[in-house]
N, CA, C and O atoms as a CHARMM CRD file, in Angstrom:
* protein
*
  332
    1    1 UNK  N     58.75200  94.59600 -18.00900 PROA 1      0.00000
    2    1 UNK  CA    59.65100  94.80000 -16.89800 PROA 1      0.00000
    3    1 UNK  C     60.13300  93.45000 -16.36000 PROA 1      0.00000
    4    1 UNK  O     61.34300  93.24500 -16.26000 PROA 1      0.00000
    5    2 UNK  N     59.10600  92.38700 -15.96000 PROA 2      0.00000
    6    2 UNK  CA    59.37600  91.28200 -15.56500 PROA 2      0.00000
    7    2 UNK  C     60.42700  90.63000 -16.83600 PROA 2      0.00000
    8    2 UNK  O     61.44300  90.05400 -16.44600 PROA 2      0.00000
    9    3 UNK  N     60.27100  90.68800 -17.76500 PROA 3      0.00000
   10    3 UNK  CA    61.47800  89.75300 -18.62600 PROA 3      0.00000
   11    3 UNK  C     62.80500  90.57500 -18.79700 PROA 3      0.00000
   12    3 UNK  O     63.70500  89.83700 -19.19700 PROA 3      0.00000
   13    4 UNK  N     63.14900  91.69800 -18.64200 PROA 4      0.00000
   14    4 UNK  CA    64.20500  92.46100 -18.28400 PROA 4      0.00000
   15    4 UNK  C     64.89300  92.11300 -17.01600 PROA 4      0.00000
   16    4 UNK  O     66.07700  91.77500 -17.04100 PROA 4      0.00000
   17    5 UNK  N     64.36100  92.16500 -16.14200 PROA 5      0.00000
   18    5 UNK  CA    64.60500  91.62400 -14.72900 PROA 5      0.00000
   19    5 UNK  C     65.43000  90.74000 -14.80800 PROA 5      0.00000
   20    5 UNK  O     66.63400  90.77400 -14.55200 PROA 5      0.00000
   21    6 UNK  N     64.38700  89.39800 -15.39700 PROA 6      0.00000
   22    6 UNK  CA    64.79600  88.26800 -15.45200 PROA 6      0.00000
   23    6 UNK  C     66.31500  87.53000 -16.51100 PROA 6      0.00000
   24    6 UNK  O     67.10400  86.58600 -16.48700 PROA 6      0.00000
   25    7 UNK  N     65.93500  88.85500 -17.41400 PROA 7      0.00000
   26    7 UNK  CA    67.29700  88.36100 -18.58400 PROA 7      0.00000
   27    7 UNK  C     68.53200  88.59500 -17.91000 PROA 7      0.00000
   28    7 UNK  O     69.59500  87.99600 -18.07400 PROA 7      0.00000
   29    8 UNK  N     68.20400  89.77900 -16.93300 PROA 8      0.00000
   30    8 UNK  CA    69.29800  90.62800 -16.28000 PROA 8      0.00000
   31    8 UNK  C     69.88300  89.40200 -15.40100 PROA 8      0.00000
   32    8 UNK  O     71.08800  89.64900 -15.36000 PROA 8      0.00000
   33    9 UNK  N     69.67900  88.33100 -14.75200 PROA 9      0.00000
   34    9 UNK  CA    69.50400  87.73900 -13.66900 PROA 9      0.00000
   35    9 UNK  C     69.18900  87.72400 -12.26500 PROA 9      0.00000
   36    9 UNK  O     69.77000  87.24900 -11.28900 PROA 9      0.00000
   37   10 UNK  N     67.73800  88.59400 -12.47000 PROA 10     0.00000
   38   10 UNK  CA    66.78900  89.07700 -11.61000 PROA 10     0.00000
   39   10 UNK  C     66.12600  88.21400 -11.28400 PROA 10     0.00000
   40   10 UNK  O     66.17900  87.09000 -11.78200 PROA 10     0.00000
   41   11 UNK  N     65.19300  88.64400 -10.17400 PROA 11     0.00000
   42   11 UNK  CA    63.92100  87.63200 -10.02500 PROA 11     0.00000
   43   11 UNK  C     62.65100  88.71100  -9.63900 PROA 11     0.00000
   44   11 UNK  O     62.86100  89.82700  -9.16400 PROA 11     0.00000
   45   12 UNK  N     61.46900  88.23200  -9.89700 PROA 12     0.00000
   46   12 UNK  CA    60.24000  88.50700 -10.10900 PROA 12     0.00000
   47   12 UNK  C     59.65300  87.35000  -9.41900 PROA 12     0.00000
   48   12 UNK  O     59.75500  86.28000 -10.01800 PROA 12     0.00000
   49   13 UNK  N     58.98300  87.34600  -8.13500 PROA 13     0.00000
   50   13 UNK  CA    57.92000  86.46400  -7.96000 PROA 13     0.00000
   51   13 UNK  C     56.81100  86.36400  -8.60400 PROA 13     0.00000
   52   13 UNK  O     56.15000  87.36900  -8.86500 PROA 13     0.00000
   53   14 UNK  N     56.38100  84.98300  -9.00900 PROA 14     0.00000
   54   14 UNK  CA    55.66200  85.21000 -10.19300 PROA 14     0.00000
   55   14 UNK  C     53.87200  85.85000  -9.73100 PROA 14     0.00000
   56   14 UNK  O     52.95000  86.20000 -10.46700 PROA 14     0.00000
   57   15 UNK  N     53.96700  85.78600  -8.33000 PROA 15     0.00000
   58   15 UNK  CA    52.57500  86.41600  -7.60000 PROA 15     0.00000
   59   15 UNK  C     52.61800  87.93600  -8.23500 PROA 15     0.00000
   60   15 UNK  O     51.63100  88.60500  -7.93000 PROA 15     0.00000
   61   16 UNK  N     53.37000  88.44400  -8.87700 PROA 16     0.00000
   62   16 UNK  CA    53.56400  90.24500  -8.31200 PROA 16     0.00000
   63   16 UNK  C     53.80400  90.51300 -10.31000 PROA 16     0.00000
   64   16 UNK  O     54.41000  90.07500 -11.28800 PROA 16     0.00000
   65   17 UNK  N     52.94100  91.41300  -9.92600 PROA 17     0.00000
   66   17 UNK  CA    52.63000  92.06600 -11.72300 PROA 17     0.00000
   67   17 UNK  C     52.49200  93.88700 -11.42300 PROA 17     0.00000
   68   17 UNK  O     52.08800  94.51700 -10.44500 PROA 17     0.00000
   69   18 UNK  N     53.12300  94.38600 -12.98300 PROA 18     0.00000
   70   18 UNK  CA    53.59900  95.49100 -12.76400 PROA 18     0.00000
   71   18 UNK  C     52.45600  96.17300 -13.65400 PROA 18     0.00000
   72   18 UNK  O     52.31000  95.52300 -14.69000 PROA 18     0.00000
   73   19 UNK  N     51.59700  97.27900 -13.57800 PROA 19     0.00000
   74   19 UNK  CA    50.73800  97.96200 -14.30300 PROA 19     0.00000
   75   19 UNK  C     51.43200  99.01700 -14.57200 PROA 19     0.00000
   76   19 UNK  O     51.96300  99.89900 -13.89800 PROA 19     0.00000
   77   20 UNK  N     51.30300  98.68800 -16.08500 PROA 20     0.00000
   78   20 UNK  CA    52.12700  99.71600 -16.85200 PROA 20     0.00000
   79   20 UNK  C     51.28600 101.26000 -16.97200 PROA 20     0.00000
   80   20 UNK  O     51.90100 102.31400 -16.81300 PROA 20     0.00000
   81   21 UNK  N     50.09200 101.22700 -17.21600 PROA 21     0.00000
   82   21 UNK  CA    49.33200 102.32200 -17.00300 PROA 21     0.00000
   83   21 UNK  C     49.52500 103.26800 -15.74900 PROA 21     0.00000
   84   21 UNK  O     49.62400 104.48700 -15.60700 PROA 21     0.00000
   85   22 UNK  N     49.53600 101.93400 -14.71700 PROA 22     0.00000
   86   22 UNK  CA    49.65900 103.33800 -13.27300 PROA 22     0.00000
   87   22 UNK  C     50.72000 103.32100 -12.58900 PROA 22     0.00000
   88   22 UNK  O     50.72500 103.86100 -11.48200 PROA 22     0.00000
   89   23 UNK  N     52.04300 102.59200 -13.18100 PROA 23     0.00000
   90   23 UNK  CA    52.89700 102.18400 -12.92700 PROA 23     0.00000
   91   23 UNK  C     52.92500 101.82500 -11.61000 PROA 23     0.00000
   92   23 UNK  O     53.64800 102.50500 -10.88200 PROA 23     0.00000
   93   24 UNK  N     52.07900 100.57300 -10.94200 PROA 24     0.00000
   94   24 UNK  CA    52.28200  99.79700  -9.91300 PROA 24     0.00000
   95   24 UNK  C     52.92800  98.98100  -9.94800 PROA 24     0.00000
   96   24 UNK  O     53.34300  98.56400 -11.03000 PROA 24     0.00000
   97   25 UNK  N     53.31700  98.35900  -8.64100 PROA 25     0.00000
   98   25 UNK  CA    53.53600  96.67300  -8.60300 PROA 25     0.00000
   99   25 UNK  C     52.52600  96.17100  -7.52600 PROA 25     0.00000
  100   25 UNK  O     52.66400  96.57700  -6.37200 PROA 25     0.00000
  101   26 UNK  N     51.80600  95.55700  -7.75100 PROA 26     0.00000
  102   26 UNK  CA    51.15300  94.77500  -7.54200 PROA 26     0.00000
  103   26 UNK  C     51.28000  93.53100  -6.95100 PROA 26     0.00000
  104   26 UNK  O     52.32600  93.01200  -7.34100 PROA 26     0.00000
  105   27 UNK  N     50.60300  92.74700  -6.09500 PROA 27     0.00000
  106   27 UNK  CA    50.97700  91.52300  -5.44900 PROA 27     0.00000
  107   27 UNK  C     49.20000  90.67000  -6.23100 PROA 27     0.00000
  108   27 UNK  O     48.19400  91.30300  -5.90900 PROA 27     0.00000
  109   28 UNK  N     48.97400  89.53700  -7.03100 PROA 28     0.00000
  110   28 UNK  CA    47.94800  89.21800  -7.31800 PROA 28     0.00000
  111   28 UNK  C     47.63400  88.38600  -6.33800 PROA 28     0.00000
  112   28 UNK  O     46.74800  88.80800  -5.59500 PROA 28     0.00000
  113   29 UNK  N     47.94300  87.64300  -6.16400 PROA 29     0.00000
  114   29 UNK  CA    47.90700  86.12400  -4.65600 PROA 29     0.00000
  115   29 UNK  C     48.53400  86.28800  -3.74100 PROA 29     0.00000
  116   29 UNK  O     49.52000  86.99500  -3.94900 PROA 29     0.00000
  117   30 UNK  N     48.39500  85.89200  -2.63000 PROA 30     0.00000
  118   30 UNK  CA    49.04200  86.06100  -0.89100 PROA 30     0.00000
  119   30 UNK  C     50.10600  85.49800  -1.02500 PROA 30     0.00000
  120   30 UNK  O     50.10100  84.30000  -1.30600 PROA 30     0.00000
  121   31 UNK  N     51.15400  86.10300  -0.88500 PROA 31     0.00000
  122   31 UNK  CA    52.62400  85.90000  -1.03000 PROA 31     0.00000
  123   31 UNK  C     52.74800  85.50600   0.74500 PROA 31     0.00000
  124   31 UNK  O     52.26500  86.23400   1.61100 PROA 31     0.00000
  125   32 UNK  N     53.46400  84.26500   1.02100 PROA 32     0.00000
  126   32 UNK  CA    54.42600  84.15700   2.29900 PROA 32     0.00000
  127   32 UNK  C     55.11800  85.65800   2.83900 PROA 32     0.00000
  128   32 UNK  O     55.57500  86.42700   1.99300 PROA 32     0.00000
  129   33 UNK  N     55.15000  85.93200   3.97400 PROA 33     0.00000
  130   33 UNK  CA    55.82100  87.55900   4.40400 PROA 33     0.00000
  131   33 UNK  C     57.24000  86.81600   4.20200 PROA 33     0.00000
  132   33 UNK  O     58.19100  87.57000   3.99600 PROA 33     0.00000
  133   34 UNK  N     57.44400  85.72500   4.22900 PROA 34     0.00000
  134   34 UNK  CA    59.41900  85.42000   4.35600 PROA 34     0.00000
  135   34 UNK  C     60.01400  85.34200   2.74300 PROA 34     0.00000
  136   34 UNK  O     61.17200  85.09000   2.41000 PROA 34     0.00000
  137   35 UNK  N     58.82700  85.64500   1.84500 PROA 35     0.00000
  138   35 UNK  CA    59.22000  85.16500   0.47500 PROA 35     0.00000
  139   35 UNK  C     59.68300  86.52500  -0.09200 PROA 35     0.00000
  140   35 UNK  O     59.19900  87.57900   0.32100 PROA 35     0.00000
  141   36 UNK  N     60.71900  86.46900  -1.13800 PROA 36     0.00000
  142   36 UNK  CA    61.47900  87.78100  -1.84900 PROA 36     0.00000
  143   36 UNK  C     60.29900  87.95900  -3.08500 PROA 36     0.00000
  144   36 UNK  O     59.65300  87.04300  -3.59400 PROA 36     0.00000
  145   37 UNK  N     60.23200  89.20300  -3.36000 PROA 37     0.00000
  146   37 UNK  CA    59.21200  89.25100  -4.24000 PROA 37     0.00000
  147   37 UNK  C     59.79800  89.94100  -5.43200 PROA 37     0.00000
  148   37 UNK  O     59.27500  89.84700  -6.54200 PROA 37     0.00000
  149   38 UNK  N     60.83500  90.60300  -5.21400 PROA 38     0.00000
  150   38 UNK  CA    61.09900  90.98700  -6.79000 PROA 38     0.00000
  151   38 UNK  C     63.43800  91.33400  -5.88000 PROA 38     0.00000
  152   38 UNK  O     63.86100  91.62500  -4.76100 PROA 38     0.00000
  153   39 UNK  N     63.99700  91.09400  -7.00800 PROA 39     0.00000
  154   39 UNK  CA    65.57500  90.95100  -7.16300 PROA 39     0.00000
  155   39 UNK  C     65.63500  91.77800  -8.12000 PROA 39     0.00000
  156   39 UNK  O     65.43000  91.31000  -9.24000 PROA 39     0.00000
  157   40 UNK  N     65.96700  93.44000  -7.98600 PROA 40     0.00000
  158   40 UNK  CA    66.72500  94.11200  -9.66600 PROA 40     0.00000
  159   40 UNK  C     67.71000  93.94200  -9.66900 PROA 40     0.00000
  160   40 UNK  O     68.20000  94.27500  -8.59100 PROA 40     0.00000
  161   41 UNK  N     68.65000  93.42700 -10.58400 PROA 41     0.00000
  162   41 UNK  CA    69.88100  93.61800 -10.67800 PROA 41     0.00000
  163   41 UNK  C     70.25700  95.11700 -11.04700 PROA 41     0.00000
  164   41 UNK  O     69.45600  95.93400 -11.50200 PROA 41     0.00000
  165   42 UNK  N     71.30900  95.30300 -10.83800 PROA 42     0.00000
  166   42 UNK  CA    72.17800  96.49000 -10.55100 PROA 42     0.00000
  167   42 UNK  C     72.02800  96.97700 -12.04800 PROA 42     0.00000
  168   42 UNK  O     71.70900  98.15900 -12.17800 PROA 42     0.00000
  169   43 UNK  N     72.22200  96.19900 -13.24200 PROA 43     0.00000
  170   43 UNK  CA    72.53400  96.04000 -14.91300 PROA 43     0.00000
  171   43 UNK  C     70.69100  96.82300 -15.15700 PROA 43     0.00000
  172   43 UNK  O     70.42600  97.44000 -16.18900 PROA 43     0.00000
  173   44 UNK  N     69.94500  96.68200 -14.35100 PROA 44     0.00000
  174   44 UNK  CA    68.41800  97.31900 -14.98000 PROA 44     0.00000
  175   44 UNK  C     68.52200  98.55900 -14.10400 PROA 44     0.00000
  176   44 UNK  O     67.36300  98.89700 -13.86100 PROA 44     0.00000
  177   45 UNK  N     69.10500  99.12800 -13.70500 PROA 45     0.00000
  178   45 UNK  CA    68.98100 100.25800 -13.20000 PROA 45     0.00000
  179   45 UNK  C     69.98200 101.45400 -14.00000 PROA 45     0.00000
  180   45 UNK  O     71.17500 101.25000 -14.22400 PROA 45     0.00000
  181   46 UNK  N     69.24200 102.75600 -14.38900 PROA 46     0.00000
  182   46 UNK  CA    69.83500 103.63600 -14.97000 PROA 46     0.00000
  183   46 UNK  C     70.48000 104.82500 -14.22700 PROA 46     0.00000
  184   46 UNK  O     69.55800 105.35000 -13.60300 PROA 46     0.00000
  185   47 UNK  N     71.52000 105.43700 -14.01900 PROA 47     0.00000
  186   47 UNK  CA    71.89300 106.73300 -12.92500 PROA 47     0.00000
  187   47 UNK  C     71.84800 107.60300 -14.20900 PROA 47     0.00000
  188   47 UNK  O     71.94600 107.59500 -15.43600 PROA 47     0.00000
  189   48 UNK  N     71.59100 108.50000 -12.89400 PROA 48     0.00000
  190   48 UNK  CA    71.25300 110.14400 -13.69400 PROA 48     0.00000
  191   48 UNK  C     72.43000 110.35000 -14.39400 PROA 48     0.00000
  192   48 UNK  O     72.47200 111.27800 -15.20100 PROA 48     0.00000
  193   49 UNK  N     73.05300 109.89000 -14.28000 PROA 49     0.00000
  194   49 UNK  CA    74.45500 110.57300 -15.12700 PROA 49     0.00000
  195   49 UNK  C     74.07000 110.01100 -16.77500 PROA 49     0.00000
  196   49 UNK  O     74.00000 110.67200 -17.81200 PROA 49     0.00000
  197   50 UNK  N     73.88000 108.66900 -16.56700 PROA 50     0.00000
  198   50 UNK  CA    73.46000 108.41100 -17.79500 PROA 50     0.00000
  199   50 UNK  C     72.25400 108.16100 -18.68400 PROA 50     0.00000
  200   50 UNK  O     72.43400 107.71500 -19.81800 PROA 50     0.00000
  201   51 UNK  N     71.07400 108.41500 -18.24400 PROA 51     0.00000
  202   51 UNK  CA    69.82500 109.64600 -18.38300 PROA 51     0.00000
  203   51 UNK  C     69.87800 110.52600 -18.90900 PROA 51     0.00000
  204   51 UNK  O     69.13000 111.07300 -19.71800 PROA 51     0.00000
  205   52 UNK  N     71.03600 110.81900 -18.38100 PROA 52     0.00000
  206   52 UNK  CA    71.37100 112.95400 -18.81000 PROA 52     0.00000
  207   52 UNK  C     72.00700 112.36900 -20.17400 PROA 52     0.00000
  208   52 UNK  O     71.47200 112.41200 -21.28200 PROA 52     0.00000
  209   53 UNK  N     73.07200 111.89900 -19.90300 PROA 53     0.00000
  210   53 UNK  CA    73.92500 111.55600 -21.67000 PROA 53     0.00000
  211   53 UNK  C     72.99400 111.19400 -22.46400 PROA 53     0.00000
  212   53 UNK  O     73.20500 111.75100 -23.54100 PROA 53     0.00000
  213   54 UNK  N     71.62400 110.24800 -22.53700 PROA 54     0.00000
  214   54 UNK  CA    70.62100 109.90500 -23.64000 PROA 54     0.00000
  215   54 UNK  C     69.88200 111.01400 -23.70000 PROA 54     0.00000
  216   54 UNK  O     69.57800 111.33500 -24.84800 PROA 54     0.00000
  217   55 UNK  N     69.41500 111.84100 -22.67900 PROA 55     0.00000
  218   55 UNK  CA    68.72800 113.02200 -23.33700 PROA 55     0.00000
  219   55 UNK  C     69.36700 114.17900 -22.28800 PROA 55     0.00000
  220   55 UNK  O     69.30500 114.22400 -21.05900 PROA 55     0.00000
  221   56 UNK  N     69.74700 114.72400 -22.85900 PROA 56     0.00000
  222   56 UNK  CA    70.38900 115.93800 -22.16600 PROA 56     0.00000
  223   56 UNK  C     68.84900 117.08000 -22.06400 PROA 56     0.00000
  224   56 UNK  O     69.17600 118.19600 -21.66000 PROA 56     0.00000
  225   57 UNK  N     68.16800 117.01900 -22.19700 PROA 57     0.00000
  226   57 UNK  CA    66.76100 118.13100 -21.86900 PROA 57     0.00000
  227   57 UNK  C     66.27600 117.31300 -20.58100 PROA 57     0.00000
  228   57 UNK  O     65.74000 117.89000 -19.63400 PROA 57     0.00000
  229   58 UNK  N     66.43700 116.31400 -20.60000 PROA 58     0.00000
  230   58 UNK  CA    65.97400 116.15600 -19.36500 PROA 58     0.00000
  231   58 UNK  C     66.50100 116.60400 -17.79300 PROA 58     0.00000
  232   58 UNK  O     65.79700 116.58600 -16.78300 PROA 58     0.00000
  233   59 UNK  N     67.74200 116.95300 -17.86500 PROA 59     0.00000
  234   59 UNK  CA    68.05400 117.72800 -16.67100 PROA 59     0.00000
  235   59 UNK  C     67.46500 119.21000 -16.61200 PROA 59     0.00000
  236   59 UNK  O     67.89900 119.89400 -15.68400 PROA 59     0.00000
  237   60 UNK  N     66.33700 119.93400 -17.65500 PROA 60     0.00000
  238   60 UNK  CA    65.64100 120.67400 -17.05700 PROA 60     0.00000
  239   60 UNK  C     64.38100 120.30000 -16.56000 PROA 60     0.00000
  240   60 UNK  O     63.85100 120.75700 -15.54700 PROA 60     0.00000
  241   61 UNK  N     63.98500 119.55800 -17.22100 PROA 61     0.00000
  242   61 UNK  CA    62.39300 118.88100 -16.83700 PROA 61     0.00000
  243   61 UNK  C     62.82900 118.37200 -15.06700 PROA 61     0.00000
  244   61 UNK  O     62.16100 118.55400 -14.04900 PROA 61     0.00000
  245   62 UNK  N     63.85700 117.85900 -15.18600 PROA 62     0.00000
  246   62 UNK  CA    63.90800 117.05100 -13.48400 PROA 62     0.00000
  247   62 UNK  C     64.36000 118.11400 -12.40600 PROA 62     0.00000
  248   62 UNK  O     64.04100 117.99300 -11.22300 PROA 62     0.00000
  249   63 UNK  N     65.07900 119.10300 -12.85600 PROA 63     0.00000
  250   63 UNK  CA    65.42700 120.14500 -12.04500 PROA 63     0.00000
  251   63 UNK  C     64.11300 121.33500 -11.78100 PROA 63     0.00000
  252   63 UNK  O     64.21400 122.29900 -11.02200 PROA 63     0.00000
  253   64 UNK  N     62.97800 121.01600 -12.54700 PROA 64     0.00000
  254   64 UNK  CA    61.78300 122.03400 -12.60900 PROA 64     0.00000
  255   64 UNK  C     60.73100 121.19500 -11.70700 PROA 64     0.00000
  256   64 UNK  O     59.89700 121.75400 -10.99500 PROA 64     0.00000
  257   65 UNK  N     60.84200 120.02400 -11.80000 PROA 65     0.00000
  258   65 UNK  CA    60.03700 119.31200 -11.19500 PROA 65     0.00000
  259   65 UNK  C     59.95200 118.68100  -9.68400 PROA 65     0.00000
  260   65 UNK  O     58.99300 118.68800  -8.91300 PROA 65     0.00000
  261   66 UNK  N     61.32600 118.10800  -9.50200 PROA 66     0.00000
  262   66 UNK  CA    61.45200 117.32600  -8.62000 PROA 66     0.00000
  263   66 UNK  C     62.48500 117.34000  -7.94000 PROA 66     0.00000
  264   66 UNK  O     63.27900 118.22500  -8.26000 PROA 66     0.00000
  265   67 UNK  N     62.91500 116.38700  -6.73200 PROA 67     0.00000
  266   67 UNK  CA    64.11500 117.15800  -5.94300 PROA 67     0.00000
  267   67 UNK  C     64.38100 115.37400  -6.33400 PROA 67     0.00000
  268   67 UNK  O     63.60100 114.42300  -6.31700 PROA 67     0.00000
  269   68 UNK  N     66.02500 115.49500  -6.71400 PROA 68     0.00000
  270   68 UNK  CA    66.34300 114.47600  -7.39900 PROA 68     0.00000
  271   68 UNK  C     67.38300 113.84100  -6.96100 PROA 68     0.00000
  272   68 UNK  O     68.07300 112.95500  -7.46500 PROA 68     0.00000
  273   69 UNK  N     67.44200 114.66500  -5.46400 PROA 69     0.00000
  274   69 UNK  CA    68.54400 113.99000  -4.73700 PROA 69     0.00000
  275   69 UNK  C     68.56300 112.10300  -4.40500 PROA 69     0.00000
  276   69 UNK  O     67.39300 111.78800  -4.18400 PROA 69     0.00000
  277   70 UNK  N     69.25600 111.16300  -4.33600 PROA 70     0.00000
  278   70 UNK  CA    69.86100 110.02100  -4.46200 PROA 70     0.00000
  279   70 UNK  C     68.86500 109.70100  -3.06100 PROA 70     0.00000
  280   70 UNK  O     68.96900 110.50400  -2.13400 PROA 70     0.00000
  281   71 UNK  N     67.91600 108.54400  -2.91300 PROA 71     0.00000
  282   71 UNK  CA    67.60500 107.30800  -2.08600 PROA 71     0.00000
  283   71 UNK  C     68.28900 106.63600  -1.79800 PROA 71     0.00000
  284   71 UNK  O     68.44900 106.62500  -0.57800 PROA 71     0.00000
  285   72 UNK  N     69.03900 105.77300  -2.48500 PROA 72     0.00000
  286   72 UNK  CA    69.48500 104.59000  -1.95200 PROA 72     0.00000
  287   72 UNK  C     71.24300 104.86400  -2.63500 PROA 72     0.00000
  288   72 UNK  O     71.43400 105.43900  -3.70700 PROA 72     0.00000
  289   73 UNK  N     72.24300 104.37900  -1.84800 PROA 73     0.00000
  290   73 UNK  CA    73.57200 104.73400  -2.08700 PROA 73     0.00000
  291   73 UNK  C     73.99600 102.56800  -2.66000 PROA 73     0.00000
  292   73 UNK  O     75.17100 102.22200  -2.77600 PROA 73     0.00000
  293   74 UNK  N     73.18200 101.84700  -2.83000 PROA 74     0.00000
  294   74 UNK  CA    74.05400 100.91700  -3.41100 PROA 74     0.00000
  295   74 UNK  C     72.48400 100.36100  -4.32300 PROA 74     0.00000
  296   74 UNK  O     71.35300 100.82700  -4.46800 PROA 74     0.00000
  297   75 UNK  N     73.05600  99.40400  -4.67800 PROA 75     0.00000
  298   75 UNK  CA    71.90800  98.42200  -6.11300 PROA 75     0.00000
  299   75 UNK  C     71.22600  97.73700  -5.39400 PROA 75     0.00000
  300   75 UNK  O     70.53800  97.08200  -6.17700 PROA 75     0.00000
  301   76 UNK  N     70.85000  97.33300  -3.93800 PROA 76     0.00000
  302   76 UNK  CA    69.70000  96.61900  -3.49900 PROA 76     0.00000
  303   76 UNK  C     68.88000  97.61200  -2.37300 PROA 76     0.00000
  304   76 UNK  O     69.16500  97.64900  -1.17600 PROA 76     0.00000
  305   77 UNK  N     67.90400  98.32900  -2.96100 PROA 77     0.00000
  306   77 UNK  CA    66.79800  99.15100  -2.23000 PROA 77     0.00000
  307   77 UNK  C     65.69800  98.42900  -1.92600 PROA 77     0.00000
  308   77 UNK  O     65.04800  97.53000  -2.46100 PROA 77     0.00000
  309   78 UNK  N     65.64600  99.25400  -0.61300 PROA 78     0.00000
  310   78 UNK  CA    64.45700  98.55600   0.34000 PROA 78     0.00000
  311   78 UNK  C     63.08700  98.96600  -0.32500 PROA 78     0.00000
  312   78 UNK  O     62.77500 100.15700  -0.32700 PROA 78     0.00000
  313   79 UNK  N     62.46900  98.26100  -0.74500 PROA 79     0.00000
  314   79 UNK  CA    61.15800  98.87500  -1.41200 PROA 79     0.00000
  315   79 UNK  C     60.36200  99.71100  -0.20300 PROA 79     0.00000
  316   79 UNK  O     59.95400 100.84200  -0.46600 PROA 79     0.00000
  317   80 UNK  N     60.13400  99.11200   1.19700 PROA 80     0.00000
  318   80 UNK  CA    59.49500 100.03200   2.33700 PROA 80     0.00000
  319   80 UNK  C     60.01000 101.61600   1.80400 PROA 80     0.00000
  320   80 UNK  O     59.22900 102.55700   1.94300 PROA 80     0.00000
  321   81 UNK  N     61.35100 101.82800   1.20100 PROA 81     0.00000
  322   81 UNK  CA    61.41700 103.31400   1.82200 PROA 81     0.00000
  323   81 UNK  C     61.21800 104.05800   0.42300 PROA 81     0.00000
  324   81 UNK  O     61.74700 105.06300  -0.05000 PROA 81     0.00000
  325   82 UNK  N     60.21700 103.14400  -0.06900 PROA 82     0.00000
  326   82 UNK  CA    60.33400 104.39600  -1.65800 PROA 82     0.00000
  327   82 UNK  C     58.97900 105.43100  -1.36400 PROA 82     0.00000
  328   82 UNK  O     59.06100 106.64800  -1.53000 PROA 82     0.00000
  329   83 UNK  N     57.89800 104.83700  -0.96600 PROA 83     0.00000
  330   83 UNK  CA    56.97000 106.23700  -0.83400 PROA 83     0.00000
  331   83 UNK  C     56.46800 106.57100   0.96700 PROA 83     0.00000
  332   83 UNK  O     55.78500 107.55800   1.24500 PROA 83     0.00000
């Protein structure tokens, strides 16, 4: 994830690691509260529209599962409001 980010012209503080198993992010060392800890660019993010075009079965799995209505309306989300 971190070298995707980064190819994208993202940033990743290098304190903060992503566990692929439990899909966290993680902070390893005491990060400054004024310091940015992770930048996605807009280019690593996928919309449902085009999700659906790579696998079209997946709009039943997500419609059985989950309410899939839209969080964030532009490319820089506040991490506070994801859970």
């Amino acid at each position: 994830m971190r070298d995707e980010i980064i190819l994208n012209e993202g940033f990743v503080h290098p304190n903060l690691d992503f566990s692929y198993s439990s899909r966290d992010l993680i902070v390893n060392e005491k990060v400054c509260k004024d310091k940015i800890l992770i930048k996605i660019p807009s280019t690593s993010f996928i919309t449902k529209k085009e999700a659906l075009s790579m696998c079209p079965s997946l709009k039943y799995i997500l419609e059985s599962t989950i309410d899939i209505s839209p969080i964030y309306t532009t490319s820089v989300a506040d991490l506070g409001k994801v859970l």
